[in-house]
C-alpha positions in Angstrom: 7.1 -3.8 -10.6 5.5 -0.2 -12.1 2.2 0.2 -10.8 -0.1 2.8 -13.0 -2.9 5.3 -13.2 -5.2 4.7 -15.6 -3.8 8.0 -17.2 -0.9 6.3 -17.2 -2.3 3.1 -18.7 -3.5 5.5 -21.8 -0.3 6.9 -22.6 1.1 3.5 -22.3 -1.7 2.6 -25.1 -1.2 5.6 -27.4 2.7 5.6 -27.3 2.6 1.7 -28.3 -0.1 3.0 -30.7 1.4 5.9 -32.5 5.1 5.2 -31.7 5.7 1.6 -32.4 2.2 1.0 -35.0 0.7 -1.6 -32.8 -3.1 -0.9 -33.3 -5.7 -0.6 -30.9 -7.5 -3.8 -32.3 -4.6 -5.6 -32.0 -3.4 -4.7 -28.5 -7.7 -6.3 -28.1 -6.9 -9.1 -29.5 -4.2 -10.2 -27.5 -5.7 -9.2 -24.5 -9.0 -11.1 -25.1 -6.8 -14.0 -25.8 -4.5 -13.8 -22.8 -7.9 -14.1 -20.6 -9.2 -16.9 -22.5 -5.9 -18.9 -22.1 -5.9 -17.7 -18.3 -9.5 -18.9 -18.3 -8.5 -22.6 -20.0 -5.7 -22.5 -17.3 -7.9 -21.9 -14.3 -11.4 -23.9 -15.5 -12.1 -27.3 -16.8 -14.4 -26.8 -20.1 -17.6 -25.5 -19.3 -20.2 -23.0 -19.9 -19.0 -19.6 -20.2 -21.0 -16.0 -19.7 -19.4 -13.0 -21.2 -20.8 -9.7 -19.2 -19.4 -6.8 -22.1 -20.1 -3.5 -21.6 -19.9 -1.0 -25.4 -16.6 0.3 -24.3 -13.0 -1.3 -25.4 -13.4 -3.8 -22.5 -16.1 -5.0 -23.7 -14.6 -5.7 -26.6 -12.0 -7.6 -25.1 -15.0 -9.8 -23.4 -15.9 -10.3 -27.1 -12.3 -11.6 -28.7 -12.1 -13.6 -24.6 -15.5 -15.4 -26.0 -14.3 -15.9 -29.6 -11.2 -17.1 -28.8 -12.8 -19.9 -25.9 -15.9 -21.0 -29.1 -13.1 -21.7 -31.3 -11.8 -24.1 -28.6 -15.1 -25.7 -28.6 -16.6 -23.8 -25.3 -19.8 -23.2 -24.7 -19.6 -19.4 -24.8 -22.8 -16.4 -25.0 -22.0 -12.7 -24.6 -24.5 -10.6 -23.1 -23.8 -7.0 -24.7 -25.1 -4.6 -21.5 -25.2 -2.0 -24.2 -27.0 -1.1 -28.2 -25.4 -1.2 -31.0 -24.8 2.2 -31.6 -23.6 3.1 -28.5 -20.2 0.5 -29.7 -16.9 1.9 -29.2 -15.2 1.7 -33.0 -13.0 -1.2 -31.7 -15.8 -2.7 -29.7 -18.3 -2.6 -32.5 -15.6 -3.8 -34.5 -15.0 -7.3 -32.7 -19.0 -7.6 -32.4 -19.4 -8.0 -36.2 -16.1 -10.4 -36.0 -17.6 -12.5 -33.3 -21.3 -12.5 -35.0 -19.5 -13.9 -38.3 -18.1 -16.8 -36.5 -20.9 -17.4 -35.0 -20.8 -16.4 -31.3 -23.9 -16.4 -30.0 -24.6 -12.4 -28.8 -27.7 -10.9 -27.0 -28.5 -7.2 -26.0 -30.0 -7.0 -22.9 -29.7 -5.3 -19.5 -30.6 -8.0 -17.1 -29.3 -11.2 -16.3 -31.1 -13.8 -14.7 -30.4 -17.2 -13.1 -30.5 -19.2 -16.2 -27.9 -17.3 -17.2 -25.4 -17.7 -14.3 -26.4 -21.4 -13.5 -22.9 -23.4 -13.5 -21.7 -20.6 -15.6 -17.9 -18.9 -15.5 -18.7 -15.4 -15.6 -16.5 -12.8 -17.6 -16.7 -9.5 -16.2 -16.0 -7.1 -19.1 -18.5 -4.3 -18.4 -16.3 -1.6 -17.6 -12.5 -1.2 -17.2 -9.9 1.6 -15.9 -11.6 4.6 -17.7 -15.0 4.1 -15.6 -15.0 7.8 -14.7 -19.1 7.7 -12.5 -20.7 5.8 -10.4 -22.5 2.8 -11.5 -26.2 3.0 -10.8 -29.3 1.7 -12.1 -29.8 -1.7 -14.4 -25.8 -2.3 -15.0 -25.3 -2.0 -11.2 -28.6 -4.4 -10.7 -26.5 -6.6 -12.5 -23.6 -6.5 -11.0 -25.6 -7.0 -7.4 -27.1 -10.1 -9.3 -23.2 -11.3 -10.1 -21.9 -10.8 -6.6 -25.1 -12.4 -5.1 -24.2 -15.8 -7.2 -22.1 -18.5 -7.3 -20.4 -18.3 -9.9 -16.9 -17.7 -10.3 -16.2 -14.5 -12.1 -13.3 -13.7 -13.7 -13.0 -9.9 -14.5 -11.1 -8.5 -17.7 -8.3 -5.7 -16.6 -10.2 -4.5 -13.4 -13.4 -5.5 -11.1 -16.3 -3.0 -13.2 -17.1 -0.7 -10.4 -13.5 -0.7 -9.6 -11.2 3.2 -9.3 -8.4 2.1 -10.9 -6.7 5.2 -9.5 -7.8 4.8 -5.9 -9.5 1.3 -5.3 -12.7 2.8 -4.3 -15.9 1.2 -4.8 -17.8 3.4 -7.6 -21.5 2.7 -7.1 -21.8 -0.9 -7.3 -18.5 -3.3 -7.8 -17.6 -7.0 -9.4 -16.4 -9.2 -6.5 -14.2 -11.2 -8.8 -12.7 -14.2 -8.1 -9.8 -13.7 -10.4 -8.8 -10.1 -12.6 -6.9 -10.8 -15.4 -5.0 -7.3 -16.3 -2.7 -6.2 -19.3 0.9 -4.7 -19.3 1.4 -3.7 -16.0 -1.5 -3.3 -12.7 -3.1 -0.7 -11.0 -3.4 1.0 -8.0 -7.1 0.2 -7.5 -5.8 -3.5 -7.6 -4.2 -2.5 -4.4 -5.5 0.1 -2.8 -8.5 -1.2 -0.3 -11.0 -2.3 -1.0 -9.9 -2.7 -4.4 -7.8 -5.3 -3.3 -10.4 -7.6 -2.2 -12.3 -6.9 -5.0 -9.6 -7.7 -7.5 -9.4 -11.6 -6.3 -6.3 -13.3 -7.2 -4.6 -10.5 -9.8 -2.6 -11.9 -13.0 -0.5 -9.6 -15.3 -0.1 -10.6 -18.6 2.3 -9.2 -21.2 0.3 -8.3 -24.7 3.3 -6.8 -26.1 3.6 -3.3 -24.5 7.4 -1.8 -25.3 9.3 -2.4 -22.6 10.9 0.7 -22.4 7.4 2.1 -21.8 6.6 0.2 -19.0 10.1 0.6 -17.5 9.8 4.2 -17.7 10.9 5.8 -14.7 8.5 8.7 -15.6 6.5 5.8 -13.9 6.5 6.8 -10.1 5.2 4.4 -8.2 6.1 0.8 -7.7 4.7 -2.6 -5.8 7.4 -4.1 -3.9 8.3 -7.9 -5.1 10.5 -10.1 -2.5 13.4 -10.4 -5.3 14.4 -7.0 -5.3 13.8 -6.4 -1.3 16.4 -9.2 -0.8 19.2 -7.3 -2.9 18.8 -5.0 0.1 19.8 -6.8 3.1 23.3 -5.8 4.3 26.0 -8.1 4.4 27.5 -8.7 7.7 31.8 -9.2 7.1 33.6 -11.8 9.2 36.0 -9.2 10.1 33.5 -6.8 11.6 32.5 -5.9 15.3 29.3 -4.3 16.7 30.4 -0.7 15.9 30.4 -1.8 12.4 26.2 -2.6 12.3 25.3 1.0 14.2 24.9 2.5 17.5 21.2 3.9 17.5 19.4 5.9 20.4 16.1 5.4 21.2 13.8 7.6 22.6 10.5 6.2 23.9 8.3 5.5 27.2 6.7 7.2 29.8 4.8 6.4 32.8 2.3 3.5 31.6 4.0 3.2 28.5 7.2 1.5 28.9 6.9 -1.6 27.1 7.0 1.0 24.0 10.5 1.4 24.7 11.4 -2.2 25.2 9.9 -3.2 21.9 11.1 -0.9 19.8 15.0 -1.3 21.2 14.5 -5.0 21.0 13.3 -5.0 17.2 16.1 -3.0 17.1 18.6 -5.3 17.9 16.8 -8.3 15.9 17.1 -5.9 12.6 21.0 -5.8 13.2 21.7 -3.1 14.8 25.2 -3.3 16.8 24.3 -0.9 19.5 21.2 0.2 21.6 20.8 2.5 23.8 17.5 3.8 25.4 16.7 6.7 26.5 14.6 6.7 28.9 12.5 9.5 31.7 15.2 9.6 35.1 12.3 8.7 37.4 12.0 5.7 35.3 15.6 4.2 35.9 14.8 1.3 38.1 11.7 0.2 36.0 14.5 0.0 32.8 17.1 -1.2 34.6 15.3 -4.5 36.1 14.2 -5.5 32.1 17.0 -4.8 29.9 19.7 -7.4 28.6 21.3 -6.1 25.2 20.2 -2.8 25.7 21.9 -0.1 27.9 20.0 3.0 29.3 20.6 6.7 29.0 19.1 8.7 31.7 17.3 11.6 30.8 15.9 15.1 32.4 12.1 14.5 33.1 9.2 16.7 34.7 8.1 14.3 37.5 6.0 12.4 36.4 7.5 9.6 34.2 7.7 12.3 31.0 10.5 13.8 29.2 11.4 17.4 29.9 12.5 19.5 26.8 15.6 20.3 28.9 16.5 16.3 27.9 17.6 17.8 24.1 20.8 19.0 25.3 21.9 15.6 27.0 20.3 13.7 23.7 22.1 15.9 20.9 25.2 15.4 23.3 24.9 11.7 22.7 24.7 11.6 18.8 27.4 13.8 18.9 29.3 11.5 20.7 27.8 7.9 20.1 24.6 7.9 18.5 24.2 7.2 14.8 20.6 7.1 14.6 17.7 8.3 16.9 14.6 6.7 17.2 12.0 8.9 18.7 8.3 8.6 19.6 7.0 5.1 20.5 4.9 6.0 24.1 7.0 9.1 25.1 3.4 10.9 25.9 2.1 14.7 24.2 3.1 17.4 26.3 3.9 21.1 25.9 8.0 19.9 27.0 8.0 16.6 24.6 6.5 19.4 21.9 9.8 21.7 22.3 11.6 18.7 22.5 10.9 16.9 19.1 11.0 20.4 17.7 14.3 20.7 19.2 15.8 17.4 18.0 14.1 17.9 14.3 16.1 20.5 13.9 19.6 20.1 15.8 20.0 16.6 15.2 23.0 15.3 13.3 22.1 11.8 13.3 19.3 10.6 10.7 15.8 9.9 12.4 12.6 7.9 13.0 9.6 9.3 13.9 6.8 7.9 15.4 3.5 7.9 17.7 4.1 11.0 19.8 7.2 12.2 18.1 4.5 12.8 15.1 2.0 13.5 17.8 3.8 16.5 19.3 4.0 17.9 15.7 0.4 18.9 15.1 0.3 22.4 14.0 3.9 22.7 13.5 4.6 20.2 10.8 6.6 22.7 8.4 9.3 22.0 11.0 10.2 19.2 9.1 11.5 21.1 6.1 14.1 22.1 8.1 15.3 19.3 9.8 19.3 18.8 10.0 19.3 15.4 8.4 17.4 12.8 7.1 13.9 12.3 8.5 11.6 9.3 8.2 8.0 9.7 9.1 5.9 6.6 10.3 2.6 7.6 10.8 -1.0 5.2 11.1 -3.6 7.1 9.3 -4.8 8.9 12.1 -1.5 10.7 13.1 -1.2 11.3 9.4 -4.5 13.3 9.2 -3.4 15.0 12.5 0.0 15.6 11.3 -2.1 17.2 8.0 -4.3 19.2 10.0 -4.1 23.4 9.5 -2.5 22.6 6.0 -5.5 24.4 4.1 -4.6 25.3 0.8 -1.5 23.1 1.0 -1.0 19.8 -1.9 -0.7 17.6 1.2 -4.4 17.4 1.5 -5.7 15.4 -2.1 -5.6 17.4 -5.1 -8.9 18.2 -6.6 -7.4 16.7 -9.7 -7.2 13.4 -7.7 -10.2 13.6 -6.1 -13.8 10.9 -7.4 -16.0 13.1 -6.2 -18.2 13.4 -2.2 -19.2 9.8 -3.4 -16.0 8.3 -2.2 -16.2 10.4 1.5 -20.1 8.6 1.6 -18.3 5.2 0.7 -15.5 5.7 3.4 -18.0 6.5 6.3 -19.3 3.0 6.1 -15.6 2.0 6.3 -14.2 4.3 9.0 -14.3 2.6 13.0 -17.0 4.2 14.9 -14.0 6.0 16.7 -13.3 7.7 13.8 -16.5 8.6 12.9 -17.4 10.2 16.1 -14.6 12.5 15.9 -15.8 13.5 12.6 -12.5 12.2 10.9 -12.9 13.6 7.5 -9.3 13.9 7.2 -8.8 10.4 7.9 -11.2 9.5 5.4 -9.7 11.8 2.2 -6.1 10.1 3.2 -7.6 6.5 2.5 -9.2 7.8 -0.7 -5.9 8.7 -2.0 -3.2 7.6 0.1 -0.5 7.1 -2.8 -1.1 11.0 -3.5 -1.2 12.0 -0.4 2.1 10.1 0.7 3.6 11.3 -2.2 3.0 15.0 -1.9 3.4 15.0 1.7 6.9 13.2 0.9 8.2 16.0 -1.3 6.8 18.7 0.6 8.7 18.3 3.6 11.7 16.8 1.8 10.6 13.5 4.3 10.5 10.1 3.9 6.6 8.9 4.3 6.3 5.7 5.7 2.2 5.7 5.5 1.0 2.4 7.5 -2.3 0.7 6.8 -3.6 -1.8 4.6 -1.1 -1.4 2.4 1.7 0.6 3.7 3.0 3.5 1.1 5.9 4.3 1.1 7.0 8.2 0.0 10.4 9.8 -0.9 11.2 13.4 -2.1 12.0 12.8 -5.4 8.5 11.8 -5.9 8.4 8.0 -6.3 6.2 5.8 -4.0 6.2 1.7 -3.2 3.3 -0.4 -2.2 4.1 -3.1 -0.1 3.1 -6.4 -0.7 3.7 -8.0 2.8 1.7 -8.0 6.4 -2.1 -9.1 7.4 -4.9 -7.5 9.5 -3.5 -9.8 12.7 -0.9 -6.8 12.7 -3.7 -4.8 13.5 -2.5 -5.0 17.6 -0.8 -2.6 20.2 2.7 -2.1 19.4 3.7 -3.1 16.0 4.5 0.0 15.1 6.9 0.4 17.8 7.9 -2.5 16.3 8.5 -1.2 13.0 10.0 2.0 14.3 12.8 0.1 15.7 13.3 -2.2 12.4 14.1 0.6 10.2 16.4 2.2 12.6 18.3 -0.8 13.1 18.6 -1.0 9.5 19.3 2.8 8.7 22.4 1.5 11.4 23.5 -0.3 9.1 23.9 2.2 6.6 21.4 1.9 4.3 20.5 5.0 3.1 16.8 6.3 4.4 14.5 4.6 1.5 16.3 1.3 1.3 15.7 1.0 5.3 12.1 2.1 4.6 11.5 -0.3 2.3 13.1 -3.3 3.6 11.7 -2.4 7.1 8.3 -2.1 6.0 9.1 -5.5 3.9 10.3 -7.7 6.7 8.3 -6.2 8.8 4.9 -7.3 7.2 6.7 -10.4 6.5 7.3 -11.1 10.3 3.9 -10.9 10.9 2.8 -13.2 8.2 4.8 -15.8 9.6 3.9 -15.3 13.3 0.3 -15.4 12.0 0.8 -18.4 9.6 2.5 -20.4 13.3 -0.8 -19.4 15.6 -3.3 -17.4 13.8 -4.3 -13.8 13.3 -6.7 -13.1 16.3 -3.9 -14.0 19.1 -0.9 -12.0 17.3 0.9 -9.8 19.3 4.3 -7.4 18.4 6.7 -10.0 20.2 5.8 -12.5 18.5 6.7 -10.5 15.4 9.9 -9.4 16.8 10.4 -13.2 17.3 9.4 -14.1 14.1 12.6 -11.9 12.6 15.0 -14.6 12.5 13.1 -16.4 10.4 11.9 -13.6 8.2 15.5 -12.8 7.2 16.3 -16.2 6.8 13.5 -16.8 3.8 14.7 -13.4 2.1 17.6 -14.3 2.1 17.4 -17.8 0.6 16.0 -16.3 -2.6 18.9 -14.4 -3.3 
């Protein structure tokens, strides 16, 4: 499913507008109504509070209350606006509404007579809000969020970027959003997310080759079309068939890294693993692995890789390897920096990146342009904003274009860990603003595939596009699942799928893992084995919808 920018949304608008003679007023009046019916849907008939702001959601508040009156609701809109302040379109369904007798007030404040066993419609503001809300309107909406009534919110939470899902001001906390055509990317982009409530999209008769477009770049990921991408395994087939990968991972006091990734590994498909591990760290692998076999590499003493190991590792794709996994606990030192650098560019094989593989990159990330074959990139936000740093100047960082304003960066600093805020993460902060950019740029910049993790994961190829995903939950927030990850996509790029269709189902299934290991014991006692564990079954539900 097409996920949009408001700018988007607009040329959606106009193009149905001037291209196919659908009119503004009647593009309103389907939306109000598909809110109303949502509303008879969700509610048992009761007394209704329309919140319209002057603007064209506000006039779709005013067609959602004319629409529930002439079904005998009990419906009053509160216009937050004058009369002459009416959009033409808005002011236009005001003098409708007031000749069918609607009841309509102006006023800027609400009060608890209003709200008392009330549904509230939120239709203050929608995806053009372009400031911060402040003053009586966000007094308002403080008074909304403080009560308890449900709120249903017309085409986005007011307060809402529908471009970033950043807070602007003061925000609706709806309990449902109710959007047109297609939804946004403040609908799920944090916090918009939570924000948005339970999200519905309804079709008011947008051309479908308009929002089909595939000048429309970014996409949410929907379990359907994931499940096309699981590879078949053939009943004539052996394990060379499903791909012999090489991981690289572990280090002194990090060598469950290794085991989790090659094990997730294996539970993805993969027909082969072999790790590759420090030499003074033999006997340590040796004791714990059962499907996996070990490759003994040149170290420095003390449980780390030398860079001298490249030669015995490109030696092995050559001969074995189709895929290297590289990063998960390996440890940042000036040898494992020469030796990503190194593989980046020598190796044959396509690779994963992670933790200190992305790690030993800082400073040099321009490497990554010319890497020999296909790189995926799987950073947390914090190796992305290291990965970014010394990039002045560069589109990696987000574009001015893109950016709300030093609003946002106030905004994140309540929403950064302490940890980051003591480091004075700014960077951090700016890639959360904006991560779909930022993936997206960073993506086609270094000809990589982006694999952004966080709440939600972004996905990023060189052409340009980007994917949400729609899967995973905050229990995932624990050491090791991104080893965990790591190992998933490997397993699958194995397999042969090409680099985004790994990404993208690895990401998938691997959020979906999760969210079935946390549905068996809870969030809070999650751990990555049990999401490895949980693979079986994670397959086995994709692939019954099929």
């Amino acid at each position: 499913m097409k996920v949009v920018t408001a700018e988007e949304m607009r040329e959606i608008d106009r193009k149905t507008m001037r291209n196919y003679g659908i009119s503004g007023s009647v593009l309103m009046e389907r939306a109000g109504l598909a809110v109303a019916g949502k509303i008879k849907e969700l509610f048992e008939k009761q007394k209704v509070i329309v919140l319209s702001g002057g603007g064209n959601n506000g006039g779709d508040g005013i067609v959602v209350a004319r629409n529930l009156s002439e079904w005998g609701w009990n419906v009053k809109v509160i216009l937050l606006s004058k009369e002459n302040k009416l959009s033409r379109d808005c002011l236009e369904q005001y003098r409708i509404a007031k000749k069918t007798g609607v009841p309509i007030e102006f006023r800027t404040e609400i009060t608890g007579k209003d709200t008392h066993s009330a549904i509230i419609v939120d239709a203050i503001f929608g995806t053009g809000l372009s400031k911060d809300i402040t003053g009586k309107i966000a007094d308002v909406i403080s008074f909304l969020n403080n009560s308890e009534s449900p709120i249903v919110s017309v085409d986005i939470p007011s307060g809402i970027s529908s471009d970033t899902g950043q807070v602007m001001g003061e925000a609706v906390s709806a309990d449902y959003t109710v959007t047109f055509g297609l939804p946004k990317r403040g609908h799920f982009l944090y916090p918009g997310a939570e924000y948005t409530g339970k999200l519905f999209i309804e079709d008011i008769g947008f051309p479908e080759e308009l929002i089909h477009s595939e000048k429309l770049n970014v996409e949410f990921l929907e379990k359907m079309d994931v499940s096309l991408l699981i590879p078949e395994r053939r009943r004539y087939s052996h394990k060379g068939d499903y791909g012999h990968v090489l991981v690289i991972a572990g280090s002194r006091g990090k060598t469950g890294a290794a085991f989790m990734c090659a094990k997730a590994c294996l539970r993805a498909g993969a027909g082969l693993v072999t790790i590759g591990v420090p030499e003074t760290l033999m006997d340590v692998f040796q004791s714990r692995v059962t499907e996996e076999m070990t490759l003994p590499l040149p170290d420095r003493g003390d449980g780390t890789l030398s860079s001298k190991a490249s030669d015995k590792i490109l030696a092995f794709i050559a001969d074995k390897a189709d895929v290297l996994a590289i990063g998960p606990g390996i440890s940042v030192t000036d040898d494992t920096q020469k030796l990503i650098t190194a593989l980046v560019l020598n190796s044959a094989a396509p690779m994963v990146m992670d933790a200190d593989a992305i790690n030993a990159l800082e400073g040099n990330k321009y490497v990554l342009r010319r890497a020999k074959a296909p790189v995926i990139v799987t950073p947390h936000i914090g190796e992305m904003a290291r990965l970014l740093q010394g990039s002045k100047g560069s589109s990696f960082a987000v574009h001015p274009s893109q950016r709300c304003g030093e609003w946002m960066l106030r905004r994140m600093d309540q929403r950064v860990s302490p940890q980051a805020s003591r480091r004075g993460d700014k960077g951090s902060r700016e890639i959360e603003i904006d991560r779909i950019s930022t993936a997206i740029n960073f993506a086609k910049e270094t000809g990589t595939y982006l694999v952004l993790k966080g709440a939600p994961t972004v996905i990023a190829e060189p052409e340009g596009s980007a994917f949400i995903n729609s899967t995973g939950n905050p229990g995932m927030a624990s050491a090791g699942v991104g080893d965990v990850l790591t190992g998933m996509i490997a397993g699958l790029l194995g397999q042969g799928l090409n680099p985004l269709e790994a990404s993208i189902l690895g990401v998938f299934m691997h959020g979906l893992a999760g969210d079935i290991a946390a549905n068996k014991q809870g969030e809070h006692s999650l751990i990555a084995s049990d999401m490895i564990n949980a693979l079986p079954d994670a397959f086995l539900s994709l692939k019954k919808i099929r």
